[in-house]
C-alpha positions in Angstrom: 14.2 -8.7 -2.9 13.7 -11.5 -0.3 15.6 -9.7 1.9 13.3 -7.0 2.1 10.8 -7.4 5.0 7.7 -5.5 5.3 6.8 -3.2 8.2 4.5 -5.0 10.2 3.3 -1.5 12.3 0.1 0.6 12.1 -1.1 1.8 8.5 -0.1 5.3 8.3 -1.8 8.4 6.5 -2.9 8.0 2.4 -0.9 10.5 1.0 1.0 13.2 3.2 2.3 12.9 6.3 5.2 13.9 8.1 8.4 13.9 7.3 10.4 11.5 9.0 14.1 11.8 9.3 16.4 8.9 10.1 13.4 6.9 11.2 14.1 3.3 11.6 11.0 0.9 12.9 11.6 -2.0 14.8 11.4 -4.5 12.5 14.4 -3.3 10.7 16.7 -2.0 13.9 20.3 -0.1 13.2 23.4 -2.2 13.9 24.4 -1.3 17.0 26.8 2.1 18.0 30.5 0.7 17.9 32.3 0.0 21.2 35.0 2.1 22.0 35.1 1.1 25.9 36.7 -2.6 27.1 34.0 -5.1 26.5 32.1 -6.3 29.5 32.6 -10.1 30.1 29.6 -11.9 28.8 28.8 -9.7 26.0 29.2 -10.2 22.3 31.2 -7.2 20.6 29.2 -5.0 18.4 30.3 -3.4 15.2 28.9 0.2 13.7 28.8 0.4 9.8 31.0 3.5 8.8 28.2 6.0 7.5 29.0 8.9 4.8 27.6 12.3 4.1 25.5 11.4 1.0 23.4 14.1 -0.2 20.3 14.0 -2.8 17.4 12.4 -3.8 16.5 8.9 -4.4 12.8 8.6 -6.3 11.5 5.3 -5.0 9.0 3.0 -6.4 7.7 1.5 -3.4 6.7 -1.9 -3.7 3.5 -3.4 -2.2 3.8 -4.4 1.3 6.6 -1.5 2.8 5.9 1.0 4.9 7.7 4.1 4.1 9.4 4.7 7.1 10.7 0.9 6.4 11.6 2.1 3.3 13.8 5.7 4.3 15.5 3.2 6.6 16.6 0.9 3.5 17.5 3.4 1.7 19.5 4.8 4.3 21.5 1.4 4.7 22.0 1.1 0.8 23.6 4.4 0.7 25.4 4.0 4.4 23.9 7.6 4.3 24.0 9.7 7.9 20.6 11.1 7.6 17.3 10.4 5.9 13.7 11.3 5.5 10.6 10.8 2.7 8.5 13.7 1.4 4.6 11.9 1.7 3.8 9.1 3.2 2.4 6.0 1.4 0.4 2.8 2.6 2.0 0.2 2.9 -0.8 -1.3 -0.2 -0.1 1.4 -2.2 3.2 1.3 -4.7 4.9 4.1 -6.7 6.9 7.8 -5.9 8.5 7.7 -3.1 10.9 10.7 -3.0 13.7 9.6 -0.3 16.0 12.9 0.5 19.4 11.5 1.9 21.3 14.3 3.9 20.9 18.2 3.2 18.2 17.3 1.0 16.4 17.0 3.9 16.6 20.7 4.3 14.2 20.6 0.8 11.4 18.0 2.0 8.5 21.0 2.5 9.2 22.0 -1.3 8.6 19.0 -2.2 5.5 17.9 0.1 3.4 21.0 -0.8 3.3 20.0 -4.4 1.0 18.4 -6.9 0.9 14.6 -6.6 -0.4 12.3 -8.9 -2.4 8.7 -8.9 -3.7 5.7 -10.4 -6.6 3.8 -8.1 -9.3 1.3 -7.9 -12.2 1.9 -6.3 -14.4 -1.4 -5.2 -17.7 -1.1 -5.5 -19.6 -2.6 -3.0 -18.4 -2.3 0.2 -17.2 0.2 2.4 -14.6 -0.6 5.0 -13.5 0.6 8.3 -10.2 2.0 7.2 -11.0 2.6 3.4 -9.1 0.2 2.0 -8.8 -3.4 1.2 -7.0 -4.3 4.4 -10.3 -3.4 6.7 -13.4 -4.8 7.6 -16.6 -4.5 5.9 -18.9 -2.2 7.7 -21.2 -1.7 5.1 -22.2 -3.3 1.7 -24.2 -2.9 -1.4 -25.9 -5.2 -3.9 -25.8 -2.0 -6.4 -23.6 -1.1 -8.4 -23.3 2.4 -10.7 -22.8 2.9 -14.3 -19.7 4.7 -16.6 -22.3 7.4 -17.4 -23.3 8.0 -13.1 -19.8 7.9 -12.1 -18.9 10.3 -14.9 -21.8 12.7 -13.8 -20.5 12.6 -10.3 -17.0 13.3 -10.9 -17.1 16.9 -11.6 -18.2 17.4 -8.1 -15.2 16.2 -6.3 -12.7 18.5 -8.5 -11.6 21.7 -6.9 -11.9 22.8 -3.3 -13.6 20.2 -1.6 -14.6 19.5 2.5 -13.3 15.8 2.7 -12.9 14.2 6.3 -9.6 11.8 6.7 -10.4 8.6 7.1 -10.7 6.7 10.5 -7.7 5.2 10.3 -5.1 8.0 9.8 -2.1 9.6 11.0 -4.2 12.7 11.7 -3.1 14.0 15.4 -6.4 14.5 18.0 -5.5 15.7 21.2 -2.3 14.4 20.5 -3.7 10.9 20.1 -3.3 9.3 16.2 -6.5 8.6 14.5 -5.7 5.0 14.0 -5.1 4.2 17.5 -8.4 5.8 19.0 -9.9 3.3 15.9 -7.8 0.4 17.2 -9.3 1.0 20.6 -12.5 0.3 19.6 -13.4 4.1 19.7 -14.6 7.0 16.9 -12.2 9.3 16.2 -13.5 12.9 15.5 -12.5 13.8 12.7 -13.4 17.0 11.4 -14.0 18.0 7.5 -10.7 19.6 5.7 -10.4 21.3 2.6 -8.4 20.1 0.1 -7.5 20.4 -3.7 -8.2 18.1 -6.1 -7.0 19.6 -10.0 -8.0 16.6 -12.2 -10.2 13.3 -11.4 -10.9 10.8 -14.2 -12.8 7.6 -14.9 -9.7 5.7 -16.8 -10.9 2.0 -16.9 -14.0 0.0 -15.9 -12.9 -3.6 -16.3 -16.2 -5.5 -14.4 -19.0 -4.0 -12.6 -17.3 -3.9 -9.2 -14.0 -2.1 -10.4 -13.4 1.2 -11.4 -9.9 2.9 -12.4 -9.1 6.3 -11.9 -6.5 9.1 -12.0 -6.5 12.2 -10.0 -4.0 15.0 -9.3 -4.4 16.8 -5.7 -2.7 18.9 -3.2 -1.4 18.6 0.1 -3.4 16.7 2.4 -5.7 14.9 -0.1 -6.6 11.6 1.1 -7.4 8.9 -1.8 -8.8 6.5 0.7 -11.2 9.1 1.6 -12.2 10.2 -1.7 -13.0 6.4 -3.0 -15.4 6.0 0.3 -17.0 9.8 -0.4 -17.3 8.6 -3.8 -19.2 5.2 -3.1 -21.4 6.9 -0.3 -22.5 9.3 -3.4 -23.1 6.8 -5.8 -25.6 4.9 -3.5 -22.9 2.0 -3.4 -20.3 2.4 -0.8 -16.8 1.5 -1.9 -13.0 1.2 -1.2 -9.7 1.5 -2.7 -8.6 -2.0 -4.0 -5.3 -0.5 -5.1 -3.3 2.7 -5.1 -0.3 3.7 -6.9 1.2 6.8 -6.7 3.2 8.2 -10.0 4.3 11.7 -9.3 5.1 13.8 -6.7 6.3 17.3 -6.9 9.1 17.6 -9.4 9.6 13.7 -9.2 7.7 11.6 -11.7 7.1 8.1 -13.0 10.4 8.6 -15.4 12.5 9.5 -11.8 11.8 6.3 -10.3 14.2 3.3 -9.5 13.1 0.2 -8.0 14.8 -1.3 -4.9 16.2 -4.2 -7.2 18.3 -1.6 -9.3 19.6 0.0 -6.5 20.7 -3.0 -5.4 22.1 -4.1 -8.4 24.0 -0.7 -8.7 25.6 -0.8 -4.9 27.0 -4.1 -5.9 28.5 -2.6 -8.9 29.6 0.2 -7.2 31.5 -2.3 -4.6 32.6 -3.9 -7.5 34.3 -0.2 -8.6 32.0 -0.4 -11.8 29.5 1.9 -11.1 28.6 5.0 -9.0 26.1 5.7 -6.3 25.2 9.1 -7.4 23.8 8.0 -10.7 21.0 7.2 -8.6 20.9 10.4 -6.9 18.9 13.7 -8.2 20.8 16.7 -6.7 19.4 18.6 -3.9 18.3 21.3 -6.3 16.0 19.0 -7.9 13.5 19.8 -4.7 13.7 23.0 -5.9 12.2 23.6 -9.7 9.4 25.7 -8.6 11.3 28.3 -6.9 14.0 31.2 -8.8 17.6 30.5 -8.5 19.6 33.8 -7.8 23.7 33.3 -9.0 26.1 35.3 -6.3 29.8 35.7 -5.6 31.7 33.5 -4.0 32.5 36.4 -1.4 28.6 36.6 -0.8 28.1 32.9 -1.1 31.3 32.7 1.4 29.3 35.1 3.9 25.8 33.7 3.5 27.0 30.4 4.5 27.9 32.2 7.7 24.1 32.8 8.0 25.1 36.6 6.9 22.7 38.4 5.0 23.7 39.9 1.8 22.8 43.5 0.3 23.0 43.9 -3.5 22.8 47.1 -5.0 23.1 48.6 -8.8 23.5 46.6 -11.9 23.7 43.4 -9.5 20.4 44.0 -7.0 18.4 40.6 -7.9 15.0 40.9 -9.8 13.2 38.9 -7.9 11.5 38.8 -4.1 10.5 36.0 -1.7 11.8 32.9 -1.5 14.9 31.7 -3.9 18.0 29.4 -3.9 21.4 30.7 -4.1 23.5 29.6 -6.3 27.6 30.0 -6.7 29.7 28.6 -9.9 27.3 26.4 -10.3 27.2 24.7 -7.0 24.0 24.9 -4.4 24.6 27.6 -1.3 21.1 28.4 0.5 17.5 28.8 1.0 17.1 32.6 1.1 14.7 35.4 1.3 15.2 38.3 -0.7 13.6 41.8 0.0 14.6 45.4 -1.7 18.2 44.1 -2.3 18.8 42.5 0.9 19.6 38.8 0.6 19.0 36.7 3.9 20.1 33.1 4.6 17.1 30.6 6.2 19.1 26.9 5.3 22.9 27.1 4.1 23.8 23.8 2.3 27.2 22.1 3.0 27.4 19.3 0.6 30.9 18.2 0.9 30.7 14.2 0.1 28.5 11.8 -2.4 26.2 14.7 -4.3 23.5 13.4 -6.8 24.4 13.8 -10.5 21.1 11.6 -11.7 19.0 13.5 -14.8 15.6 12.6 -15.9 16.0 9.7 -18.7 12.4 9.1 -20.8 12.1 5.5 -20.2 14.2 4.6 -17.2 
């Protein structure tokens, strides 16, 4: 993995962030677009790698070090796909599930950034940094330290709906200025208190006084960073994360994952005509286990792929109502709404090309 060089911009957000679709940062640029006109005297020619319509989901585990824009734009280039994008962004010091949607998969990123993610952390006690992590300065710092039994007491108080204010150095958008560049600047951001979800927070390990491991399952906009300083303020301490690693998101968990090494092993196989890329791919559907699937004709499917809404009456109206996916022998149609019989169209699928085939495997 030599070849792999880490993204040397800003830190982005903790845990969500936007979605970001065929991003590709400067340090890891895009061959450039093929020339088709004469070539200009002086000027080297420049040749454009063929790109496919790939379509799925690749569960990354992100090494240390890697943005995950870096890390779409990888992916991207592995598969020679024509369009990209991650579902939550990590650090670059954080590791783990990194759900990578490769073409109309894309269409399924929101169903799979509003769900339930999953970490392991250290918290440092000690010191609390400017951007909540290892990588910042130390603005504040502690000769204390707290016990099992007071971080256990103070855990129960961070589980629910809480008011938590992102940290400093975040993606968060003020006046259409990022957090961490009004920090860079030498300035405060303000950065008002949000609430966020946090199902299930643990004390897992406590291997010296200054470390402390934990696991905790949140929602949407739950910043880790954030909790570790809220938790060291509390505790009398102040404290950081020392590291963060993310092991489910959504649908996708630790058992999903495939390092960059194995997919790198497997595209060589697959040159080699020994192996194929879609065993590396979850299907687009995977995005979509929380949601009913409703099975159609392939006249309707035919009409809602025309964006034409679909009545059902009688023995066939569906059950259900709200959102659903559309279904048709088998195969993945559209993102619909369904009210008193009508069904209407909101994203029609076209996955002609490369489709994921991957399944969950215990121990992969």
């Amino acid at each position: 993995m030599s070849s792999i060089i880490a993204d040397p911009r800003p830190v982005d957000a903790a845990t969500d962030g936007p979605m970001v679709v065929d991003g590709v940062p400067p340090s890891a640029p895009e061959p450039s677009p093929p020339v088709d006109r004469p070539r200009r005297a002086g000027k080297a020619q420049q040749f454009k790698r063929e790109k496919y319509d790939v379509h799925g989901w690749v569960v990354l585990d992100k090494p240390i070090g890697m943005t995950s824009t870096y890390a779409v734009s990888v992916i991207k280039r592995l598969f020679a796909a024509k369009r990209a994008g991650h579902a939550g962004t990590l650090d670059p010091l954080a590791s783990g599930c990194l759900p990578i949607a490769l073409g109309d998969a894309t269409k399924t990123v929101p169903f799979v950034m509003d769900g339930r993610k999953t970490y392991h952390f250290t918290v440092r006690w000690g010191e609390e940094r400017d951007t909540d992590d290892a990588e910042g300065r130390v603005v504040e710092s502690s000769d204390a330290r707290p016990t099992p039994d007071a971080i256990t007491a103070l855990l129960p108080g961070f589980i629910g709906a809480i008011e938590q204010v992102p940290p400093r150095f975040s993606a968060i958008k003020i006046e259409g200025e990022r957090a961490y560049d009004i920090a860079r600047d030498g300035e405060e951001p303000e950065l008002k208190p949000r609430v966020v979800n946090i199902d299930h927070l643990a004390l897992v390990g406590m291997p010296d006084p200054d470390h402390t491991g934990f696991e905790a399952e949140c929602g949407k906009g739950t910043y880790v960073r954030a909790l570790a300083r809220d938790l060291g303020r509390a505790l009398g301490c102040g404290g950081h994360v020392a590291a963060l690693r993310r092991i489910a998101v959504g649908p996708f968990a630790e058992r999903d994952m495939i390092s960059l090494e194995e997919l790198e092993a497997l595209c060589h196989r697959a040159a080699a005509g020994e192996g194929n890329l879609a065993d590396a791919l979850f299907p687009v559907a995977a995005a979509l286990d929380d949601i009913p699937a409703l099975a159609v004709s392939r006249a309707d499917a035919a009409r809602l792929q025309r964006g034409q809404a679909v009545l059902m009456r009688g023995r066939d109206a569906p059950v259900v109502r709200g959102t659903v996916y559309i279904t048709a022998s088998g195969s993945l149609v559209a993102l619909a709404e369904v009210d008193r019989g009508e069904i209407v169209p909101k994203r029609v699928f076209n996955l002609a090309g490369l489709q994921g085939r991957a399944g969950r495997q215990e121990g992969r």
